[in-house]
C-alpha positions in Angstrom: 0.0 0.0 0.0 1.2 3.5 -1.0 1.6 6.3 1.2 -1.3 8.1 -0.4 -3.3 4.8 0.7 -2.4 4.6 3.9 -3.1 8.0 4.5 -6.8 7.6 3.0 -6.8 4.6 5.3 -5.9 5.8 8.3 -8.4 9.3 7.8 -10.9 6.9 7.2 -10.6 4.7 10.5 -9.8 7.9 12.6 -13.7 9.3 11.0 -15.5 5.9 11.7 -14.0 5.9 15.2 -14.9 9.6 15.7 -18.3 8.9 14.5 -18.7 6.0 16.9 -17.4 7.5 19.5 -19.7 10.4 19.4 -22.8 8.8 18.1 -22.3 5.7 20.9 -25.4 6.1 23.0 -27.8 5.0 19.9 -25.1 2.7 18.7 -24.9 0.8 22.1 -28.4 1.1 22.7 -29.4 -0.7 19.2 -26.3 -2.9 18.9 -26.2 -4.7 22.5 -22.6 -7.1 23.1 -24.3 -9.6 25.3 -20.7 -10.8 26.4 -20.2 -7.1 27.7 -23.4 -6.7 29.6 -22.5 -10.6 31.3 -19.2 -9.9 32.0 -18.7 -5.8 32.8 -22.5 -5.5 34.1 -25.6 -2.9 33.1 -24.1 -0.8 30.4 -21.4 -3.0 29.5 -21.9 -2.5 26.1 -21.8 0.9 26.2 -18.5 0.9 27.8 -17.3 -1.9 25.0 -18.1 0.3 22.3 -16.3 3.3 23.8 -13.3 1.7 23.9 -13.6 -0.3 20.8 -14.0 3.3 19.2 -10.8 4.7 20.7 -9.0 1.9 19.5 -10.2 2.3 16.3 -9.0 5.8 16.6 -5.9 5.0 17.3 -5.3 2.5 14.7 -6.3 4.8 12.2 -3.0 7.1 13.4 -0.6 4.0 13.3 -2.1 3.3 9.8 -1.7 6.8 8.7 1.6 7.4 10.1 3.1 3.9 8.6 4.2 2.3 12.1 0.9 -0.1 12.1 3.7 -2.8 11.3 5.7 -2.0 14.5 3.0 -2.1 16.5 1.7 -5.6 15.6 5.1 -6.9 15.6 5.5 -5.5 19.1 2.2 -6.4 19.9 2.7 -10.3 18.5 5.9 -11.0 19.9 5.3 -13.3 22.5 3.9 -15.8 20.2 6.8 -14.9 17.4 8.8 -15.8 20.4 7.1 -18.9 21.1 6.9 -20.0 17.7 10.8 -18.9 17.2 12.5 -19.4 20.4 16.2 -19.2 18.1 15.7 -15.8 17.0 
């Protein structure tokens, strides 16, 4: 993916994470996570979807920037590690 792409890319997730994050009461209202409301209680969905949008958000900058491949490998490295143990 070219720069111009990842830039497009990254605007893109940063607007659908915006748009989440401010339009999340009728989101989590009509789009219930059942595991959330089991597991973190009444309004546990709403709370799932916040930060589900803020990591979206930030995505979108890793993306846009071109350090989304750092991150993952950072983020993946203790099964690289397992998988690789010689490296």
């Amino acid at each position: 993916m070219g720069i111009i792409g990842q830039i497009i890319l990254g605007v893109l997730m940063i607007a659908g994470g915006i748009l989440l994050l401010k339009n999340n009461y009728q989101v989590s209202n009509n789009m219930r996570i059942s595991f959330a409301e089991q597991h973190l209680g009444s309004g546990g969905s709403y709370l799932a979807w916040k930060v589900l949008s803020i990591l979206l958000i930030l995505a979108g900058f890793t993306v846009m920037f071109g350090f989304y491949d750092n991150v993952l490998a950072f983020i993946l490295s203790p099964l690289t590690n397992i998988l690789n143990p010689d490296k």
